[in-house]
TORVEX-631249 format. One line per field, with one value per atom (N, C-alpha, C, O): residue number from 1; residue in one letter; chain; atom name; z, y, x. Coordinates in Angstrom, 2 decimals, always signed. Atoms other than C-alpha are relative to their C-alpha. Example, Ala and Ser with C-alpha at 12.3 -4.5 7.8 and 13.67 -1.06 7.14 Angstrom:
<atoms>
n [1 / 1 / 1 / 1 / 2 / 2 / 2 / 2]
res [A / A / A / A / S / S / S / S]
chain [A / A / A / A / A / A / A / A]
atom [N / CA / C / O / N / CA / C / O]
zz [+0.00 / +7.80 / +0.00 / +0.66 / -0.06 / +7.14 / +0.73 / +0.90]
yy [-1.19 / -4.50 / +1.20 / +1.18 / -1.19 / -1.06 / +1.09 / +2.20]
xx [+0.89 / +12.30 / +0.90 / +1.94 / -0.82 / +13.67 / -0.77 / -0.26]
</atoms>
This chain:
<atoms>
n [1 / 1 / 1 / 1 / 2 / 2 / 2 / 2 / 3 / 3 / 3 / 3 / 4 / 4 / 4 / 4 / 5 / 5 / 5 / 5 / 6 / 6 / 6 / 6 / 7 / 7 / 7 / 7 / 8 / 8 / 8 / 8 / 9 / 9 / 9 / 9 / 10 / 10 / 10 / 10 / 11 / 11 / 11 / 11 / 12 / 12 / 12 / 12 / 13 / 13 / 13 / 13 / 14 / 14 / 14 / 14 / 15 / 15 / 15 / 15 / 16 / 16 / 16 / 16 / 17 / 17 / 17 / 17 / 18 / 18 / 18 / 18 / 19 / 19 / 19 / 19 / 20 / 20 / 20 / 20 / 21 / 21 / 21 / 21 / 22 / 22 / 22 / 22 / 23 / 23 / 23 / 23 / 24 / 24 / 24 / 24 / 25 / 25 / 25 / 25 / 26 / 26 / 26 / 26 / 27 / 27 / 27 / 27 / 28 / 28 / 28 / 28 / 29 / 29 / 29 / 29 / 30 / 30 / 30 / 30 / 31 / 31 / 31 / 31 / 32 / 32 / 32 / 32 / 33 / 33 / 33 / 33 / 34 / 34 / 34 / 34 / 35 / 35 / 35 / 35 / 36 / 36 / 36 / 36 / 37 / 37 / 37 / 37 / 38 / 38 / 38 / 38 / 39 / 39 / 39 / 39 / 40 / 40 / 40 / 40 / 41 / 41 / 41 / 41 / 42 / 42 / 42 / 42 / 43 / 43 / 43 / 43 / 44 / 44 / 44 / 44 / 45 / 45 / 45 / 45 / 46 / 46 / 46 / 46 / 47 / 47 / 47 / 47 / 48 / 48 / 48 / 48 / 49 / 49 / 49 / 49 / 50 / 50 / 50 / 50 / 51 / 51 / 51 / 51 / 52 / 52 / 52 / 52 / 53 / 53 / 53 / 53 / 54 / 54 / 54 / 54 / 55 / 55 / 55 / 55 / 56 / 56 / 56 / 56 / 57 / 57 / 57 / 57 / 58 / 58 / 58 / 58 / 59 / 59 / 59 / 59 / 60 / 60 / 60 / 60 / 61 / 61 / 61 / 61 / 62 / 62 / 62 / 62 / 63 / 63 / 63 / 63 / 64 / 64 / 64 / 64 / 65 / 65 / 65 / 65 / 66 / 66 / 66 / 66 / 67 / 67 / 67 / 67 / 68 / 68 / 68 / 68 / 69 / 69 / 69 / 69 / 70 / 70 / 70 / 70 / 71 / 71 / 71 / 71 / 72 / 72 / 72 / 72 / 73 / 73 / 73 / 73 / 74 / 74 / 74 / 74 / 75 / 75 / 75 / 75 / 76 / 76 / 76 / 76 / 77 / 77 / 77 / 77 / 78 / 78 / 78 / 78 / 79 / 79 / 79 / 79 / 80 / 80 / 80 / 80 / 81 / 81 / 81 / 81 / 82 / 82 / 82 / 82 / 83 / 83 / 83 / 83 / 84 / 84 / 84 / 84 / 85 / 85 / 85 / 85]
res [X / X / X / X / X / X / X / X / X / X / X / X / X / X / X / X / X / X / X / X / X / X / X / X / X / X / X / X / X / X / X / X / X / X / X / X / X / X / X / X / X / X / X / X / X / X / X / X / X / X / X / X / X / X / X / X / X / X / X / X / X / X / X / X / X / X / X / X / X / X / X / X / X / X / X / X / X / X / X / X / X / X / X / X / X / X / X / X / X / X / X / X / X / X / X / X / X / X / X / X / X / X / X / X / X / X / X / X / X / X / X / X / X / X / X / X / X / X / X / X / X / X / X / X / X / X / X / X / X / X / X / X / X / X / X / X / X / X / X / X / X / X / X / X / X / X / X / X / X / X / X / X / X / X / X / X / X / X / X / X / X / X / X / X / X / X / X / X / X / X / X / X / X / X / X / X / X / X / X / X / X / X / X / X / X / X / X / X / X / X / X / X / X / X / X / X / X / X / X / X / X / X / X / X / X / X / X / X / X / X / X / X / X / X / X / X / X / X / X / X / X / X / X / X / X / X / X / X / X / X / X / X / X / X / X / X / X / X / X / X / X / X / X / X / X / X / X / X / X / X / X / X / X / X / X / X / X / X / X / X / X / X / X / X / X / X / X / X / X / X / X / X / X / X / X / X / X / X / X / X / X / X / X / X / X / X / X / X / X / X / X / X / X / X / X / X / X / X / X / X / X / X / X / X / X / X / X / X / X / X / X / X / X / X / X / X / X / X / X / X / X / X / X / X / X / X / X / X / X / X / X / X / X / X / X / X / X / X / X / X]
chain [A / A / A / A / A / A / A / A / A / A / A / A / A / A / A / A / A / A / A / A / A / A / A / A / A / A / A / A / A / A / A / A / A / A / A / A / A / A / A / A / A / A / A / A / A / A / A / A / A / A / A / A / A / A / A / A / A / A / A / A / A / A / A / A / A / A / A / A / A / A / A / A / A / A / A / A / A / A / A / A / A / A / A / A / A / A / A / A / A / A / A / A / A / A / A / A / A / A / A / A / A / A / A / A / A / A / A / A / A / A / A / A / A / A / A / A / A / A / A / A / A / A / A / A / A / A / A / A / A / A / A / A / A / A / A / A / A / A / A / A / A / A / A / A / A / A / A / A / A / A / A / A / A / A / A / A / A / A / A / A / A / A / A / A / A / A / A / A / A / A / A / A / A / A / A / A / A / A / A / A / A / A / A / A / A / A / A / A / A / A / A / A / A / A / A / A / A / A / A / A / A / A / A / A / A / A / A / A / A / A / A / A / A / A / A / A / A / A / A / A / A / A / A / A / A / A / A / A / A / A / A / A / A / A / A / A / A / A / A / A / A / A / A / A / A / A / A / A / A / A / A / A / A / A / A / A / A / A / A / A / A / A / A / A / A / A / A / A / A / A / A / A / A / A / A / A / A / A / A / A / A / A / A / A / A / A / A / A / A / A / A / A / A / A / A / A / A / A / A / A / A / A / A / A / A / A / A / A / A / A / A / A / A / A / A / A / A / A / A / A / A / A / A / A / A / A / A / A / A / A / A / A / A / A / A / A / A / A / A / A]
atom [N / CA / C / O / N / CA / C / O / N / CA / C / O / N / CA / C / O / N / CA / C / O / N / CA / C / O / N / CA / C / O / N / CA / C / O / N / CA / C / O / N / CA / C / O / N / CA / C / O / N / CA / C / O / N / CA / C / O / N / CA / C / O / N / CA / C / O / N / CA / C / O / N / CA / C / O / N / CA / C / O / N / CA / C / O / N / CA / C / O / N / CA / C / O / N / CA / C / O / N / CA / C / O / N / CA / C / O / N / CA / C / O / N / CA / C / O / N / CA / C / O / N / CA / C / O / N / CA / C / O / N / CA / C / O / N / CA / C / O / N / CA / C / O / N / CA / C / O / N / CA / C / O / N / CA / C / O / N / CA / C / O / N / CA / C / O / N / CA / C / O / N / CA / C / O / N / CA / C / O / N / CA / C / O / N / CA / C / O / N / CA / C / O / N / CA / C / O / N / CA / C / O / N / CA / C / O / N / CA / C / O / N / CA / C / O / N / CA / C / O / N / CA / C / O / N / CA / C / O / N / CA / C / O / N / CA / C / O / N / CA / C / O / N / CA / C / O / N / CA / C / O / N / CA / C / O / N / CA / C / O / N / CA / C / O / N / CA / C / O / N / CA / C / O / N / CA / C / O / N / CA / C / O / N / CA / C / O / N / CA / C / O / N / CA / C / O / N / CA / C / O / N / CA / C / O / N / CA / C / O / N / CA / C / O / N / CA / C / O / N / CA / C / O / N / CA / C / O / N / CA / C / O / N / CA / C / O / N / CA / C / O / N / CA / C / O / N / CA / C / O / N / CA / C / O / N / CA / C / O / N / CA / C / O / N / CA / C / O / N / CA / C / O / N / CA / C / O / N / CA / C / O]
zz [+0.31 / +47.93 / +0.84 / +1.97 / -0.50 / +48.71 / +0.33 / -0.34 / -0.56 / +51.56 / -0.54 / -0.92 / +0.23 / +50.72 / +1.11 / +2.14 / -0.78 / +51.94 / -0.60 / -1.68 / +1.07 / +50.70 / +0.72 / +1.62 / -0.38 / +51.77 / -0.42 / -1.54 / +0.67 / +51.46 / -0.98 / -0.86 / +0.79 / +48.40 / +1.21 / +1.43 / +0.41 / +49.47 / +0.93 / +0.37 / -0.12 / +51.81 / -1.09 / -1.39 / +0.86 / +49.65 / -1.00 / -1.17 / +0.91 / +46.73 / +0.50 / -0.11 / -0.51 / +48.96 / +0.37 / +0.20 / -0.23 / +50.28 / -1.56 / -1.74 / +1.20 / +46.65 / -0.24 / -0.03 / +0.02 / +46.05 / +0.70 / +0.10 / -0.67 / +48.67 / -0.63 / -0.15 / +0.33 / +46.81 / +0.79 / +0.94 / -1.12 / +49.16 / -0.72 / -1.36 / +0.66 / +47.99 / +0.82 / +2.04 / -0.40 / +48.42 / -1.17 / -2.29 / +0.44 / +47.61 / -1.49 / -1.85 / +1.44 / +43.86 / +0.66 / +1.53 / +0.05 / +43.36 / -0.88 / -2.07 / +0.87 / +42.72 / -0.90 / -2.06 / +0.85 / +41.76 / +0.65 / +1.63 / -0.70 / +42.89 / -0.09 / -1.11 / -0.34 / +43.97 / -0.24 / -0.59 / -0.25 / +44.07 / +0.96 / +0.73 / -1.06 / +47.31 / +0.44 / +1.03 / -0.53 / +48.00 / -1.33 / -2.38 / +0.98 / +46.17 / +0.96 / +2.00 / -0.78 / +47.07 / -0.53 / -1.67 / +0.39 / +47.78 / +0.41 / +0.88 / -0.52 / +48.59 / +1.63 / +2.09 / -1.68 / +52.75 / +0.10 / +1.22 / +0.04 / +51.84 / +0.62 / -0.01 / -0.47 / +54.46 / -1.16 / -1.35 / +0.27 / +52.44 / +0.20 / +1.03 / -0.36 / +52.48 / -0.36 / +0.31 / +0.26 / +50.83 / +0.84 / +0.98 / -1.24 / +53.24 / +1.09 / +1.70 / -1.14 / +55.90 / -0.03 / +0.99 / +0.35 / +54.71 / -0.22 / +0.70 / -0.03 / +54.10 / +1.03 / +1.00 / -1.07 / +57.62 / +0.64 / +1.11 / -1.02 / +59.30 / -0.53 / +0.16 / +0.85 / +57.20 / +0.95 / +1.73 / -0.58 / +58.07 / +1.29 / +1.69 / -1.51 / +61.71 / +0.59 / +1.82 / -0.41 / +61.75 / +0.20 / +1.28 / -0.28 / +60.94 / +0.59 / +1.00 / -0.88 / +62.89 / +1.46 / +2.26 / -1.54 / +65.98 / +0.81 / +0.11 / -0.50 / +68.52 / -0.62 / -1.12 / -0.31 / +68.23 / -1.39 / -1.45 / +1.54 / +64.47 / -0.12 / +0.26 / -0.16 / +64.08 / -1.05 / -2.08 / +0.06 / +62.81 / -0.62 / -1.46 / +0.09 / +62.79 / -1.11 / -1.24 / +0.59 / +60.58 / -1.85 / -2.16 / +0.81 / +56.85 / -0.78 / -0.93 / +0.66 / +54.70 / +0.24 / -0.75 / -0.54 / +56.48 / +0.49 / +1.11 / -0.62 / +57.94 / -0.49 / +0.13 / +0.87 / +55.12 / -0.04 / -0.41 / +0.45 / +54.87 / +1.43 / +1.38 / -1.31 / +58.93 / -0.37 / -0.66 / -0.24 / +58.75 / -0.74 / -0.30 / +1.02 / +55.81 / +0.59 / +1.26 / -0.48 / +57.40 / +1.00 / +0.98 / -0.91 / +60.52 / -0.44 / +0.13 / +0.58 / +58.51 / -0.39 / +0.10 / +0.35 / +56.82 / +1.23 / +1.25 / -1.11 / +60.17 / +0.73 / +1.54 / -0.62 / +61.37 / -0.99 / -0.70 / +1.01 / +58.19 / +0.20 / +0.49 / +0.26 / +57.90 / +1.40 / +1.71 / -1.54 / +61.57 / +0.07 / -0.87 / -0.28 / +63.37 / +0.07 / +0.20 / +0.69 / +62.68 / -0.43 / -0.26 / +0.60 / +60.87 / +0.26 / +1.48 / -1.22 / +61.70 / -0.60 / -1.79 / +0.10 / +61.98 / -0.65 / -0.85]
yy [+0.87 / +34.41 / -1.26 / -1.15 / +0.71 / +30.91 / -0.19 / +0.04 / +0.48 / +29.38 / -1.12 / -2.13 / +0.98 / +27.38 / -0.65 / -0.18 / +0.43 / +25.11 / -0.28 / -0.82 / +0.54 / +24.53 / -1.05 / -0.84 / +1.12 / +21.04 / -0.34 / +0.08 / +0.65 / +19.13 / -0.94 / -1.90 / +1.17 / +17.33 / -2.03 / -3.00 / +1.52 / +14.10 / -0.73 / -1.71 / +0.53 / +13.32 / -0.49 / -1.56 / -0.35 / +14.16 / -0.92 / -1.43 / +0.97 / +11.67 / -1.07 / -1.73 / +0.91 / +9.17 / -0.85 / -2.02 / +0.47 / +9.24 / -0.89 / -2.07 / +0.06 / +9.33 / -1.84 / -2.90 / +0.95 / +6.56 / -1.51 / -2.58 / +0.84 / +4.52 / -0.44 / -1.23 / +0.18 / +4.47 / +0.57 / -0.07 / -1.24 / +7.00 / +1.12 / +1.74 / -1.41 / +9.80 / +1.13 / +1.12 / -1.01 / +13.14 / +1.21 / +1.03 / -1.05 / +16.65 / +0.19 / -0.49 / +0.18 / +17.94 / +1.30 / +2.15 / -1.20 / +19.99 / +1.21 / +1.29 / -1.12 / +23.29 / +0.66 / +1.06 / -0.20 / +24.13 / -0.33 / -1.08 / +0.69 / +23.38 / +1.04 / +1.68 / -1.15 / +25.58 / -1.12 / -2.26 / +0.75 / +23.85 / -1.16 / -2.37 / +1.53 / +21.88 / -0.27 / -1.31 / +0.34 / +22.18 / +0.08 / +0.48 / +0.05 / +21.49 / +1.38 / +1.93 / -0.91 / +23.92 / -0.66 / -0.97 / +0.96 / +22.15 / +1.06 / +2.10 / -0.88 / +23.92 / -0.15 / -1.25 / +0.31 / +24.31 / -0.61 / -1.06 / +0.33 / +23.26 / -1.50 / -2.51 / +1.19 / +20.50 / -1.02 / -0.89 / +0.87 / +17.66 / -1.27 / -1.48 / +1.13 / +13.91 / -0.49 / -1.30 / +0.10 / +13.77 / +0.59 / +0.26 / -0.94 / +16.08 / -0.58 / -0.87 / +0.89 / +14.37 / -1.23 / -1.90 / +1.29 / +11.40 / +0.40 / -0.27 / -1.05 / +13.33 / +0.22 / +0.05 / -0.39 / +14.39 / -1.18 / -1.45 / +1.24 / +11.22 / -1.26 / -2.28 / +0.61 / +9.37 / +0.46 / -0.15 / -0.73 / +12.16 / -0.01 / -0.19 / +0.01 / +12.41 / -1.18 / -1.23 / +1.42 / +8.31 / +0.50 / +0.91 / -0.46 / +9.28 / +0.41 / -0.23 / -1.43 / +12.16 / -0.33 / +0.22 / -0.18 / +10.30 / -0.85 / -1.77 / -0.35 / +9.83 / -1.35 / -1.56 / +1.57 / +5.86 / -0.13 / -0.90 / +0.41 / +5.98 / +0.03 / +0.93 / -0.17 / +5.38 / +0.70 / +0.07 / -0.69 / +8.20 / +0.01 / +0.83 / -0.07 / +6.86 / -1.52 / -2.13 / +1.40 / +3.65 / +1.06 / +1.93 / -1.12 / +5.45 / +0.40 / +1.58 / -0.51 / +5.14 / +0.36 / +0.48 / -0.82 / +6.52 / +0.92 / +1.47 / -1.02 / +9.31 / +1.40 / +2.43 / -1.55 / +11.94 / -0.33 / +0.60 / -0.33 / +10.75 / +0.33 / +0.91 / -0.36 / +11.12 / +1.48 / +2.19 / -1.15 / +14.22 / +0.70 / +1.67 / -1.49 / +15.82 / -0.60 / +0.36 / -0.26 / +14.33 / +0.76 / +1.55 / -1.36 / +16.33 / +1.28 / +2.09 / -1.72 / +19.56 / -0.25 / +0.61 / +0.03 / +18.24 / +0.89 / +2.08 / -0.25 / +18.29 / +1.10 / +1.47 / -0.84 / +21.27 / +1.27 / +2.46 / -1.64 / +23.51 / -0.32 / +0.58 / +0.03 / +21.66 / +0.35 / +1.28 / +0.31 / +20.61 / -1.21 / -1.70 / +0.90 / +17.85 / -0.38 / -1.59 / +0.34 / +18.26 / +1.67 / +2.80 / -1.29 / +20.42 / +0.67 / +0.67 / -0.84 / +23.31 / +0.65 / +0.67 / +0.14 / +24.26 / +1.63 / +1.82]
xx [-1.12 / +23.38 / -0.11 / -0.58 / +0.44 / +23.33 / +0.99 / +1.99 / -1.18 / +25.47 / +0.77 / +0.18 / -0.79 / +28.33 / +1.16 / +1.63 / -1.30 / +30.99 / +0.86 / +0.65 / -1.69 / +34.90 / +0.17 / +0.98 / -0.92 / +35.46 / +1.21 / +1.47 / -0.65 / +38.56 / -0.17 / -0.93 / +0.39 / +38.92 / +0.26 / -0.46 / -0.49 / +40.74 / -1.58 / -2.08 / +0.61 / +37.89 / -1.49 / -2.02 / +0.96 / +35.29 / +0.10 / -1.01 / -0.58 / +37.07 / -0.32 / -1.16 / +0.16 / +37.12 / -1.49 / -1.82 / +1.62 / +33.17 / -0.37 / -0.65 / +0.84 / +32.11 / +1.05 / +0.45 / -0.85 / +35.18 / -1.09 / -1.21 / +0.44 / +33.06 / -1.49 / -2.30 / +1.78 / +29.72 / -0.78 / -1.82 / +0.89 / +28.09 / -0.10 / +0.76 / +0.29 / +26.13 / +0.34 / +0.17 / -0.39 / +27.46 / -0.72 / -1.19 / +0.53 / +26.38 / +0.90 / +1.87 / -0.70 / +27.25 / +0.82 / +0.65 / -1.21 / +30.41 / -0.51 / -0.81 / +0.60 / +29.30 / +1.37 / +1.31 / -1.25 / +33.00 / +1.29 / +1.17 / -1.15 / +36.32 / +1.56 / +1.81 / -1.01 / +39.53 / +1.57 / +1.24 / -0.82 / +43.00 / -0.07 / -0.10 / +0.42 / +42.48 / -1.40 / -1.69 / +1.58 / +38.66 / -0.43 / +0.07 / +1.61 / +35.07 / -0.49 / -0.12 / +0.98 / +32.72 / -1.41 / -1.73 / +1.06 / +29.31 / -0.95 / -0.50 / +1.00 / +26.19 / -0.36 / -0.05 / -0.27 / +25.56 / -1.50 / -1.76 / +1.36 / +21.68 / -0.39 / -0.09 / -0.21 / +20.67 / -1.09 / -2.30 / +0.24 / +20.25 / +0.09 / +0.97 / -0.87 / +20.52 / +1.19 / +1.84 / -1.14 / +23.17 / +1.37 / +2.55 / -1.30 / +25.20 / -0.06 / +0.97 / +0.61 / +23.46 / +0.69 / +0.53 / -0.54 / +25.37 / +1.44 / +1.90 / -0.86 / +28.52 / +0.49 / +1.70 / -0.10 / +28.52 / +0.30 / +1.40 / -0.62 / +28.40 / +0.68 / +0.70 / -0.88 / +30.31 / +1.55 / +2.28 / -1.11 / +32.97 / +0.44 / +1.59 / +0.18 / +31.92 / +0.20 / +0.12 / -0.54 / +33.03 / +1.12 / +1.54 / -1.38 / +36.23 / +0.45 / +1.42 / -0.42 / +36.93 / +0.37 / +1.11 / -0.25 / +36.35 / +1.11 / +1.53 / -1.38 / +39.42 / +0.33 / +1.44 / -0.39 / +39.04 / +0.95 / +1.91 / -0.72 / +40.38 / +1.58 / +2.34 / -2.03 / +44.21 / +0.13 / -0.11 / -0.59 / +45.33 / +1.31 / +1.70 / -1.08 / +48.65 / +0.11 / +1.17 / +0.10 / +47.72 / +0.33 / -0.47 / -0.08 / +49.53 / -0.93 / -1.26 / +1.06 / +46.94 / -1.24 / -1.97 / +1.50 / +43.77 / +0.87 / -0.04 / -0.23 / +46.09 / -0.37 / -0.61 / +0.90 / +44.83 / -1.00 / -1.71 / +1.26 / +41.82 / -0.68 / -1.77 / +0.70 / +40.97 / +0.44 / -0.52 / -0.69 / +43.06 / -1.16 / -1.77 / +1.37 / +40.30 / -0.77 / -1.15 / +1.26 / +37.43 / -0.21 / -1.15 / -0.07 / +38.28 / -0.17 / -0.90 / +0.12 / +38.61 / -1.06 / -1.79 / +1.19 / +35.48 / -0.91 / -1.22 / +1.16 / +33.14 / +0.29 / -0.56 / -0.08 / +35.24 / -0.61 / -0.74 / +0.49 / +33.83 / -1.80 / -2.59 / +1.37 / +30.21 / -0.72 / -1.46 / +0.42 / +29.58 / -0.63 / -1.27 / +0.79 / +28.36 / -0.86 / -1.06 / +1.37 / +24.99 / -0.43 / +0.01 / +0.58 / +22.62 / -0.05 / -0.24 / +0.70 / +21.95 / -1.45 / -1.77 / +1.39 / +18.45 / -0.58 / -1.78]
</atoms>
């Protein structure tokens, strides 16, 4: 069985939103995609995309990036900060 991940959508909307390639949706639940965990570049891109966001410097409190920091955090807290090997 191959590994997967349930990301949040809204980030996930948003990457793709940005013209950045992201992994394909293998299927999708109410609030998550489920993408494949297979290191690719596309995830690879995905990741630090996310891993911008995530970090402290981002306002947070500015309204409209507040969901989308908020899912990229859950993002990098399901994928991780980097590959793993």
């Amino acid at each position: 069985m191959k590994k997967e991940f349930h990301i949040p959508k809204a980030y996930y909307r948003d990457h793709v939103e940005c013209d950045c390639e992201a992994p394909d949706i293998i299927r999708e639940t109410s609030r998550h995609y489920v993408i494949s965990a297979e290191e690719t570049p596309e995830l690879a891109e995905l990741r630090s995309r996310a891993a911008f966001y995530a970090e402290p410097h981002v306002d947070a409190d500015t309204p409209h990036l507040r969901g989308i920091v908020a899912s990229a955090r859950a993002t990098i807290k399901i994928i991780g900060e980097r590959a793993v090997a």
